[in-house]
Biopython code that builds the backbone (N, CA, C, O; Angstrom):
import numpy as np
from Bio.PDB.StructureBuilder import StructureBuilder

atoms = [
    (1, "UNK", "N", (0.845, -1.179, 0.000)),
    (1, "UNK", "CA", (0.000, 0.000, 0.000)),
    (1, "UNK", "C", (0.890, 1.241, 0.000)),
    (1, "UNK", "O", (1.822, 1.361, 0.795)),
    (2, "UNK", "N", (0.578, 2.150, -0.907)),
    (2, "UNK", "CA", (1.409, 3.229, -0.812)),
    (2, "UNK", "C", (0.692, 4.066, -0.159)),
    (2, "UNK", "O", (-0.539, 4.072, -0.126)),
    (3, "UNK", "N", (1.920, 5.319, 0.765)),
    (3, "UNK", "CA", (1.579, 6.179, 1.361)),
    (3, "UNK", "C", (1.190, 7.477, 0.431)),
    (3, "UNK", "O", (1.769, 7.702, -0.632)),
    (4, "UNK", "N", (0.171, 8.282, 0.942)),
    (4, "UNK", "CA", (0.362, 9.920, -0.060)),
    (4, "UNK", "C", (1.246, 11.023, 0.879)),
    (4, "UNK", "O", (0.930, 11.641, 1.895)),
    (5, "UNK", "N", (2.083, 11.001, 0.345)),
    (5, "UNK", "CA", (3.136, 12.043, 1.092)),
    (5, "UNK", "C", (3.233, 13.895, 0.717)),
    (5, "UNK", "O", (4.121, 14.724, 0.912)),
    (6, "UNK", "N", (2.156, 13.962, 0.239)),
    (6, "UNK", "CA", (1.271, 15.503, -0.304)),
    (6, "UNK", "C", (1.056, 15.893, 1.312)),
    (6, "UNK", "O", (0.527, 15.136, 2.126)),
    (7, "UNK", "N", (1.550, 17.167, 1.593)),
    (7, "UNK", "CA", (0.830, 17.291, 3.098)),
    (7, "UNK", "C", (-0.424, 18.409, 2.440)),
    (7, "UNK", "O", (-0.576, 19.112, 1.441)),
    (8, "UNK", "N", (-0.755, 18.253, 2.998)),
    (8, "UNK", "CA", (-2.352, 19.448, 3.111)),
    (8, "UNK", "C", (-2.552, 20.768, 2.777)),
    (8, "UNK", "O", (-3.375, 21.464, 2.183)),
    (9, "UNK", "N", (-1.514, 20.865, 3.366)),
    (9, "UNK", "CA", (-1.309, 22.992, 3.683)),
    (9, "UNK", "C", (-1.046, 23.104, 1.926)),
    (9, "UNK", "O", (-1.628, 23.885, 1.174)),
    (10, "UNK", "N", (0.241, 21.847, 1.455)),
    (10, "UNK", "CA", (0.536, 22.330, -0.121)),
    (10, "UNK", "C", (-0.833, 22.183, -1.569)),
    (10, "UNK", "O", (-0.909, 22.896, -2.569)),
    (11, "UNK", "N", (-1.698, 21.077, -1.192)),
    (11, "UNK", "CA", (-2.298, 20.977, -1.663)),
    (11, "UNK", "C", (-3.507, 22.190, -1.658)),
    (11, "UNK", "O", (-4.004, 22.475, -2.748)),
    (12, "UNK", "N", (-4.125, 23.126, -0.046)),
    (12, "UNK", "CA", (-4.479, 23.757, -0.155)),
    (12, "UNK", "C", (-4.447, 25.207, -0.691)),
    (12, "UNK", "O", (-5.328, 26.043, -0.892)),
    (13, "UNK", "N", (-2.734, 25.193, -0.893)),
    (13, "UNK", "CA", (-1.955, 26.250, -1.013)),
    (13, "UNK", "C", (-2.318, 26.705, -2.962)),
    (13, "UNK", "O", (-2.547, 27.817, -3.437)),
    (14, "UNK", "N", (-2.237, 25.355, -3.669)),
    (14, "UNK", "CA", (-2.205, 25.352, -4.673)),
    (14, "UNK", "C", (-3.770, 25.675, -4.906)),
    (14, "UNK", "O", (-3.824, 26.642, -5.666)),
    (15, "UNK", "N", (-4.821, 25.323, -4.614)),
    (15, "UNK", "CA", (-6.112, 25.298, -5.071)),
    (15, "UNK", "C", (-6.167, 26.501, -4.540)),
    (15, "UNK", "O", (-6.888, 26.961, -5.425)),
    (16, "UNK", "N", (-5.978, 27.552, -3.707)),
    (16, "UNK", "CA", (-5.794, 28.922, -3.288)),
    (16, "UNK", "C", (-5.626, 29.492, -4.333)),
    (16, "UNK", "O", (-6.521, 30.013, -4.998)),
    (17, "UNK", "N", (-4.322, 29.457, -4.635)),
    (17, "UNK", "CA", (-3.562, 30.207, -5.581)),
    (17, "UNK", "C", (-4.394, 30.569, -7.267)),
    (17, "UNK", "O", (-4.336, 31.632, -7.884)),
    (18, "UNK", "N", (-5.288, 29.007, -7.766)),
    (18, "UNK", "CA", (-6.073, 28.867, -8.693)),
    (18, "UNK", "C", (-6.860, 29.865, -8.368)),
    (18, "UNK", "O", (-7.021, 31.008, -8.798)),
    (19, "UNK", "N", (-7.329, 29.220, -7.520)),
    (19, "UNK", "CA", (-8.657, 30.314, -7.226)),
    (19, "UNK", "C", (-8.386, 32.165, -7.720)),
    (19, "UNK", "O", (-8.726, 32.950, -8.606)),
    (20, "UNK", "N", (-7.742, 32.136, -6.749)),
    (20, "UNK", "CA", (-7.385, 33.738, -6.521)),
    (20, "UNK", "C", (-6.694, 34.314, -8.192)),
    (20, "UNK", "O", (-7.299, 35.113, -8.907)),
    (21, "UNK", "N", (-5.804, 33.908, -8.424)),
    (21, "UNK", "CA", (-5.998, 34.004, -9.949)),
    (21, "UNK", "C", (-6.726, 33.871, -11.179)),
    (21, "UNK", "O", (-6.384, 34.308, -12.278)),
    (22, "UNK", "N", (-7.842, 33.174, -10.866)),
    (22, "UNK", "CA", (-9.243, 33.117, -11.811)),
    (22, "UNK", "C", (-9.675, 34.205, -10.963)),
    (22, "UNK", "O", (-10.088, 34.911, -11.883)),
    (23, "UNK", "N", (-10.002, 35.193, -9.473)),
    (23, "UNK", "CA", (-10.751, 35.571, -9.344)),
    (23, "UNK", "C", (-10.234, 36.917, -9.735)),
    (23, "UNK", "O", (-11.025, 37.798, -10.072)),
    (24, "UNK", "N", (-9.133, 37.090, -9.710)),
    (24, "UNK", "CA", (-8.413, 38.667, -10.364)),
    (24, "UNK", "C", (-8.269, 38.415, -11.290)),
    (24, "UNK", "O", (-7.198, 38.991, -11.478)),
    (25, "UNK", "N", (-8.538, 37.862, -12.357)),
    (25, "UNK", "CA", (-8.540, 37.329, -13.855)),
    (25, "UNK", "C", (-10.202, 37.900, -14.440)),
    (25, "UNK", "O", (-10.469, 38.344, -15.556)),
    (26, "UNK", "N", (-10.900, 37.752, -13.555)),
    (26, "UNK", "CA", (-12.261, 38.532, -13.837)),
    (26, "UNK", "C", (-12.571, 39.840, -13.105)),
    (26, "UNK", "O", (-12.898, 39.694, -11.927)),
    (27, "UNK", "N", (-12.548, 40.524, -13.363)),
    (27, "UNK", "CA", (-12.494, 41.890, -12.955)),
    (27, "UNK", "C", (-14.159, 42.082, -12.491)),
    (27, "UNK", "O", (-14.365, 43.048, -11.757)),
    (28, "UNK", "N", (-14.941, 41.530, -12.734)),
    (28, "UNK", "CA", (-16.557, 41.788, -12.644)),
    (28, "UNK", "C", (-16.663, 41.000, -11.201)),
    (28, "UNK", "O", (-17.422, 41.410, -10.324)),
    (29, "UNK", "N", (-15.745, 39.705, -11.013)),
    (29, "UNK", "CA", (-16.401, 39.237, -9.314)),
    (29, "UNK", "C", (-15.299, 39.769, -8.548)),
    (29, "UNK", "O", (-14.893, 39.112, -7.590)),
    (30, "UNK", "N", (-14.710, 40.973, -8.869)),
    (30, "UNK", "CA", (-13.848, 41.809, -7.886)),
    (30, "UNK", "C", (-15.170, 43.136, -7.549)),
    (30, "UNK", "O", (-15.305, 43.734, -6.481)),
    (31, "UNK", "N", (-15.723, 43.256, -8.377)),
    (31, "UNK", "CA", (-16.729, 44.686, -8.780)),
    (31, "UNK", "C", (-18.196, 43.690, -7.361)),
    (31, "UNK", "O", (-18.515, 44.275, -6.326)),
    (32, "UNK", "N", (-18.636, 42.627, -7.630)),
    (32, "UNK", "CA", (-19.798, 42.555, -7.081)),
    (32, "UNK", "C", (-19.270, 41.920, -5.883)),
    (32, "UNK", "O", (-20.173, 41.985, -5.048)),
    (33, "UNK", "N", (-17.902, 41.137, -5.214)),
    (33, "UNK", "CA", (-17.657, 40.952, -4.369)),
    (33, "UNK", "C", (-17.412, 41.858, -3.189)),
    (33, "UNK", "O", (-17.636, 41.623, -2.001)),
    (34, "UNK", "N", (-16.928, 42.895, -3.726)),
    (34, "UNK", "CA", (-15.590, 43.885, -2.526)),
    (34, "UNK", "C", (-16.142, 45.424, -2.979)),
    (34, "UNK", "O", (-16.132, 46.339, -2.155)),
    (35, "UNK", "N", (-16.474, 45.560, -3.928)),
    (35, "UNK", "CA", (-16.612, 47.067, -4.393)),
    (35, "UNK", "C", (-18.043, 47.703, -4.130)),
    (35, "UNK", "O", (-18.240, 48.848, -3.723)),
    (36, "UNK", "N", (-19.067, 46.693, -4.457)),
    (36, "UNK", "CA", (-20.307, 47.060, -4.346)),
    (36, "UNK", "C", (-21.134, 46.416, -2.937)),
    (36, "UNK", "O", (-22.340, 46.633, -2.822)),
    (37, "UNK", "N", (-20.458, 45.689, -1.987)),
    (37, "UNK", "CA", (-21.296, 46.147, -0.645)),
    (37, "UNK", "C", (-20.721, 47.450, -0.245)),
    (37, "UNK", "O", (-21.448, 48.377, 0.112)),
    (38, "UNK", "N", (-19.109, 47.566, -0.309)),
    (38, "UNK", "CA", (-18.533, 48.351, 0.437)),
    (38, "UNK", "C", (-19.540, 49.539, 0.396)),
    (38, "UNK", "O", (-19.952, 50.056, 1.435)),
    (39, "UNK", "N", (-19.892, 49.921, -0.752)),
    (39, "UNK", "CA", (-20.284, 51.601, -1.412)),
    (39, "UNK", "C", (-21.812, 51.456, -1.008)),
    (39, "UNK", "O", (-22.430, 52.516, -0.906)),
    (40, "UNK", "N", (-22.484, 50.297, -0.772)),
    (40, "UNK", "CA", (-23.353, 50.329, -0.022)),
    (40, "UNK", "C", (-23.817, 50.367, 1.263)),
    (40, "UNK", "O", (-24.955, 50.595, 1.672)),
    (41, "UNK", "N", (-22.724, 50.098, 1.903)),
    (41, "UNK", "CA", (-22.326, 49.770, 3.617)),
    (41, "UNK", "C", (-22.328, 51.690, 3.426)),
    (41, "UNK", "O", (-23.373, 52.318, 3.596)),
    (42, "UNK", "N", (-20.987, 52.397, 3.055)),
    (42, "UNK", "CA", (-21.145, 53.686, 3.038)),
    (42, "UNK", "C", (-22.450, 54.134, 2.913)),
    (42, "UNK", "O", (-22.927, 54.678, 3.909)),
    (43, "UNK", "N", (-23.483, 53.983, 1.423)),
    (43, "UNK", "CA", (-24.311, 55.344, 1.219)),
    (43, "UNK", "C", (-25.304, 54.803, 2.448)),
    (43, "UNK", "O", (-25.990, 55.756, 2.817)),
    (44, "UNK", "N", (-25.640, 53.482, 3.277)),
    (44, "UNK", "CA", (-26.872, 53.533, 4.127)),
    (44, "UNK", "C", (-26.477, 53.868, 5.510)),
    (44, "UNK", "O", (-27.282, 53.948, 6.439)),
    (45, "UNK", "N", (-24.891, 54.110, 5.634)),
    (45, "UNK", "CA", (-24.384, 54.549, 7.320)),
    (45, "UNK", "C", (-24.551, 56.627, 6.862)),
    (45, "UNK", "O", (-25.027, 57.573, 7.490)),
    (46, "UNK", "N", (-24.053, 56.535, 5.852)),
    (46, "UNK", "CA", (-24.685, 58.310, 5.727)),
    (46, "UNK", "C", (-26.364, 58.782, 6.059)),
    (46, "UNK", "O", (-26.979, 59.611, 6.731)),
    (47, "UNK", "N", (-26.569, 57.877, 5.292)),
    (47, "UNK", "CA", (-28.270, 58.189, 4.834)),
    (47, "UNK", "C", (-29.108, 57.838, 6.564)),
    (47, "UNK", "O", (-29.873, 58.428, 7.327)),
    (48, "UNK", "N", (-28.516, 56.777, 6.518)),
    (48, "UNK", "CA", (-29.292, 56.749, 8.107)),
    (48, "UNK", "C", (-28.771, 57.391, 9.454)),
    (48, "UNK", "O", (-29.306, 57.344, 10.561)),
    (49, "UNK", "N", (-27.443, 58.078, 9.031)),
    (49, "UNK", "CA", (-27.060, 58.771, 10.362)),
    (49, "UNK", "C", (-27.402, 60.438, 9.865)),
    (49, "UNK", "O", (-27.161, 61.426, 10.559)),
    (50, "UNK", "N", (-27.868, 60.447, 8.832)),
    (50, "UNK", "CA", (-27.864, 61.576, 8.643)),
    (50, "UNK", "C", (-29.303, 61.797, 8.845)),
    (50, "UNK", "O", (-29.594, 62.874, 9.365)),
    (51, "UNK", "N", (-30.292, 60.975, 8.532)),
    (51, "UNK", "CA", (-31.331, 61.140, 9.257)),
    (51, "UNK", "C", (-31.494, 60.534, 10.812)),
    (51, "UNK", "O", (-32.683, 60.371, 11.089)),
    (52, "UNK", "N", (-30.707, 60.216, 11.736)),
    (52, "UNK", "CA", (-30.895, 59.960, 13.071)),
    (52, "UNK", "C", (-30.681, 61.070, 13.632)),
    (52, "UNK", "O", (-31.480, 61.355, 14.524)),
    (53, "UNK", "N", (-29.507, 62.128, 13.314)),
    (53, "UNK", "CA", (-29.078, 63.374, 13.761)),
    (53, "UNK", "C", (-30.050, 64.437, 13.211)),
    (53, "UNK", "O", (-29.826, 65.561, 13.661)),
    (54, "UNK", "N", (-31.169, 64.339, 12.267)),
    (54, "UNK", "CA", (-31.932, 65.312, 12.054)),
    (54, "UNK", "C", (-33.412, 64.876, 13.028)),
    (54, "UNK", "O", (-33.990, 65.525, 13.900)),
    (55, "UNK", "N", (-33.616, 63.918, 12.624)),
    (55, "UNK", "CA", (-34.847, 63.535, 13.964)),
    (55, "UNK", "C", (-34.048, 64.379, 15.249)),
    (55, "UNK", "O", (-34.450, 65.463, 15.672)),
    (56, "UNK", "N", (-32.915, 63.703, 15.742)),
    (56, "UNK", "CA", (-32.739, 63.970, 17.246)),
    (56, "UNK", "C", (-32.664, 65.431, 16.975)),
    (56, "UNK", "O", (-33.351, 66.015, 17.813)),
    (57, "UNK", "N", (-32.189, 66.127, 16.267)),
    (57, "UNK", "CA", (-32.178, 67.771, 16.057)),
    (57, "UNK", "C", (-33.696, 68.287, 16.280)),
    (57, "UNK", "O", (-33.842, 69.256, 17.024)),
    (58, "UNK", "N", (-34.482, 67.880, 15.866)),
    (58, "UNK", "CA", (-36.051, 68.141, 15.378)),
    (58, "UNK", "C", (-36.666, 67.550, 17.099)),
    (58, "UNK", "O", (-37.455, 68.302, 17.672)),
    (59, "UNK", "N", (-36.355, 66.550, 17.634)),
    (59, "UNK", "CA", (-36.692, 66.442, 18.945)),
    (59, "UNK", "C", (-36.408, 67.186, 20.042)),
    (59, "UNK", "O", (-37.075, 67.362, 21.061)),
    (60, "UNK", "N", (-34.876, 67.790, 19.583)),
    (60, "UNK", "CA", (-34.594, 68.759, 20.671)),
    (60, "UNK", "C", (-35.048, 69.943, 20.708)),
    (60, "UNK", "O", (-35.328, 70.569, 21.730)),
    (61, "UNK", "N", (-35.170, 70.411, 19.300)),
    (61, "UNK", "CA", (-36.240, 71.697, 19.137)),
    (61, "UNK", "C", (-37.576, 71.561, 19.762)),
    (61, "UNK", "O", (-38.029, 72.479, 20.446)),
    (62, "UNK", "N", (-38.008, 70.834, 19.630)),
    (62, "UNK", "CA", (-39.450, 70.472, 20.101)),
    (62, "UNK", "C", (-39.663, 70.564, 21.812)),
    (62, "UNK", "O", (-40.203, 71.322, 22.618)),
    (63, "UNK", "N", (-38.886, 69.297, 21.818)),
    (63, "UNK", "CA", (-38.777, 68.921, 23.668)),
    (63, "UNK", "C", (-38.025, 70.332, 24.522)),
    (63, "UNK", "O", (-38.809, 71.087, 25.097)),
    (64, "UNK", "N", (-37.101, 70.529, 24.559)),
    (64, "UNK", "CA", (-36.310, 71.481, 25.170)),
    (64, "UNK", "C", (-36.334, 73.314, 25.028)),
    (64, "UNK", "O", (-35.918, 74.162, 25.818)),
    (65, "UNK", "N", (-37.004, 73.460, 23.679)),
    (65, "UNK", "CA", (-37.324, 75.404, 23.686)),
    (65, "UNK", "C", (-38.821, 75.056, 24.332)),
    (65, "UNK", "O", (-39.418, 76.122, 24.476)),
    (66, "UNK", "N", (-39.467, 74.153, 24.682)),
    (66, "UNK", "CA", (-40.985, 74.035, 24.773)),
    (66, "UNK", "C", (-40.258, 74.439, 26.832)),
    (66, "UNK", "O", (-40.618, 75.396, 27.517)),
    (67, "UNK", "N", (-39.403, 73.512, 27.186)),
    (67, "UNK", "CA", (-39.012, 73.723, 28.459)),
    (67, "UNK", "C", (-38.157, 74.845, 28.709)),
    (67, "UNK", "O", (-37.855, 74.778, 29.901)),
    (68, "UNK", "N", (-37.737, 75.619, 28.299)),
    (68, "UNK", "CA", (-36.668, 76.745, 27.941)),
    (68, "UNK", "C", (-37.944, 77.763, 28.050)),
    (68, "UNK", "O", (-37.883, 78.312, 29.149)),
    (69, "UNK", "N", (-39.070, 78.208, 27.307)),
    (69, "UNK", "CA", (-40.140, 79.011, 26.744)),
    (69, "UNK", "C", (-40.662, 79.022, 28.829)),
    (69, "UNK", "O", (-40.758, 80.036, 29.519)),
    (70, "UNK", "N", (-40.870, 77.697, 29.252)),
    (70, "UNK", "CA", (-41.919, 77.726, 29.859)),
    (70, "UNK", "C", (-41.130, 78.319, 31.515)),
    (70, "UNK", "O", (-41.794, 78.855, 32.403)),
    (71, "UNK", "N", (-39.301, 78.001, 31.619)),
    (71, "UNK", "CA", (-38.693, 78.254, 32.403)),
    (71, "UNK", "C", (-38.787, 80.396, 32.586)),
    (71, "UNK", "O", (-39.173, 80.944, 33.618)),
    (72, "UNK", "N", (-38.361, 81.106, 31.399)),
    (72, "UNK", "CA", (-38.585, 82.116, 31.111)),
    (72, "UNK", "C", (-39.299, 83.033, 32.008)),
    (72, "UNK", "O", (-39.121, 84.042, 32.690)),
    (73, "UNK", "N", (-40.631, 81.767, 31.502)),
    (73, "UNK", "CA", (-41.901, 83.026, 32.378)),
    (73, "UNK", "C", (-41.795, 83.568, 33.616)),
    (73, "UNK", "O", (-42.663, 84.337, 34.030)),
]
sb = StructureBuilder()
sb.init_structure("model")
sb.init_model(0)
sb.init_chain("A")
sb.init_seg("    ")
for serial, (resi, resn, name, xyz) in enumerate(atoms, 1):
    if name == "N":
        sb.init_residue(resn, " ", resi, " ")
    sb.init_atom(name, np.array(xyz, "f"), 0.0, 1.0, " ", f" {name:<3s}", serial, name[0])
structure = sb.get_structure()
């Protein structure tokens, strides 16, 4: 019976290497892998912090000149 004397790490090393060179070999699953959550992760942390800081702006106007107005008198 013969032994396989391939250890693992080399065999994984090589099917890596395939990989990763077919995957920078296509320029389109670099675009929908890495490029297009990223730019989506960005525009919905703007869009939604930019409306969390206008609510809380719009609450403090509301809540606090209403207590400010009534301290005055």
């Amino acid at each position: 019976m013969e032994t396989i004397r391939d250890p693992f790490g080399r065999n994984t090393g090589i099917l890596l290497g395939r990989s990763l060179r077919h995957i920078l070999h296509s320029m389109n699953a670099i675009l929908v892998v890495v490029i297009i959550p990223v730019v989506l992760l960005l525009l919905f942390v703007h869009a939604f912090s930019t409306a969390v800081l206008t609510a809380m702006d719009i609450l403090d106007d509301i809540f606090f000149t209403g207590i400010n107005k009534k301290r005055k008198k």
